[in-house]
N, C-alpha and C positions, 0 to 999 in steps of 0.2 A: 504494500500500500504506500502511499506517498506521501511526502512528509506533510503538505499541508491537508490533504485530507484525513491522515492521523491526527490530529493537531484540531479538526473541526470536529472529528468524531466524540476527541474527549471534551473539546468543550461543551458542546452539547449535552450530554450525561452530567456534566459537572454544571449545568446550567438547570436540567431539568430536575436530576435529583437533589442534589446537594445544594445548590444555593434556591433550590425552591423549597426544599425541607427545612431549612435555616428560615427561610421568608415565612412560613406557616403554620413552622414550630411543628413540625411533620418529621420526627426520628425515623417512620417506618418508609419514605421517601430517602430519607442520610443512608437508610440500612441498602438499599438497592446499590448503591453506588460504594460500600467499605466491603473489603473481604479482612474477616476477622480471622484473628485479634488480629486489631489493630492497634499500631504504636502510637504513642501519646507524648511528646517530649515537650517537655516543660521545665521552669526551675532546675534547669542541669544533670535529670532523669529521664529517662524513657522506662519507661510503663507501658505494661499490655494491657489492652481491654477485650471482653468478649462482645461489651454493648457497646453506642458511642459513647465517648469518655463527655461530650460537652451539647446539656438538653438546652436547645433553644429557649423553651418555653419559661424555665428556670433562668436564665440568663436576662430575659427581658423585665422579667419581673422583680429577679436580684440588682437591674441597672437603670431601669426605667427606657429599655431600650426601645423605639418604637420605627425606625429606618436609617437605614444608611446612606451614606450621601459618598460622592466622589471613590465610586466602587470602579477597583481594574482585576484583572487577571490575566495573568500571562505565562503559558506552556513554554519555559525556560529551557527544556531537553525533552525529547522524545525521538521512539522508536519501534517497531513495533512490538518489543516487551514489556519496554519502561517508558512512565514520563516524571516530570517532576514539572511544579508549578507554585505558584505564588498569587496570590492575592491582597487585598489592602481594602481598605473602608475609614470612614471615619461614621461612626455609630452616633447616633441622633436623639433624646428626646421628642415630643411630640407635639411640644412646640420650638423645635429644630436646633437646639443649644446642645453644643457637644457634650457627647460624654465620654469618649477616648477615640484616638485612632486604633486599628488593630490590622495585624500585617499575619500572614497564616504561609505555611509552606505546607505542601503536599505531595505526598511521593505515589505513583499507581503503578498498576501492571494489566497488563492486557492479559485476561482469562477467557475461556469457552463461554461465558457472558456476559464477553464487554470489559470496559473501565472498570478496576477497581483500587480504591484508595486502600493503601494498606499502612500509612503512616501520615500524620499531621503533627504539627507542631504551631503554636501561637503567640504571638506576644501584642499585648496593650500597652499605649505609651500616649 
């Protein structure tokens, strides 16, 4: 397959499940797109999870999170085994006043069902 048709394939998947499952507070849409366990690196550990490690729905309501603003992503490396990518936002209130940037890295692999994310890592700042 070719590079940028690899490259459109995962976006999409990464579009329809995972940033629409983040959008809807829909885990069981994140679950479509991770092959578990998946790695969790944070604070200078990596952890496995069998579930996702980070519930939307908890997050909005632990930050008063209500949309993102100045959202990119971009498939850094791919192949048709591996990709790795990154993302950014700046997370919003609901009446539009920030409440941090955050920047994610994501590592996938290509299985007999597609994209699948098999590591993420986060940071807010």
């Amino acid at each position: 397959m070719k590079y940028e048709a690899l490259k459109e394939e995962l976006f999409k998947a990464y579009m329809d499940y995972y940033a629409e499952g983040f959008k809807t507070s829909d885990l069981s849409l994140i679950d479509k797109i991770v092959k578990y366990p998946i790695a969790y690196i944070k604070d200078g550990s990596v952890d496995f999870f069998t579930e996702y490690p980070i519930d939307p729905k908890k997050l909005k309501a632990d930050t008063g999170w209500d949309h993102s603003t100045d959202w990119k992503f971009e498939i850094t490396a791919i192949n048709e085994r591996d990709a790795h990518a990154t993302a950014s936002a700046v997370r919003r209130r609901k009446d539009g006043s920030k409440i941090e940037s955050v920047h994610g890295f994501y590592a996938f692999t290509m299985t007999d069902d597609g994209w699948k994310m098999y590591a993420v890592a986060d940071n807010t700042f």
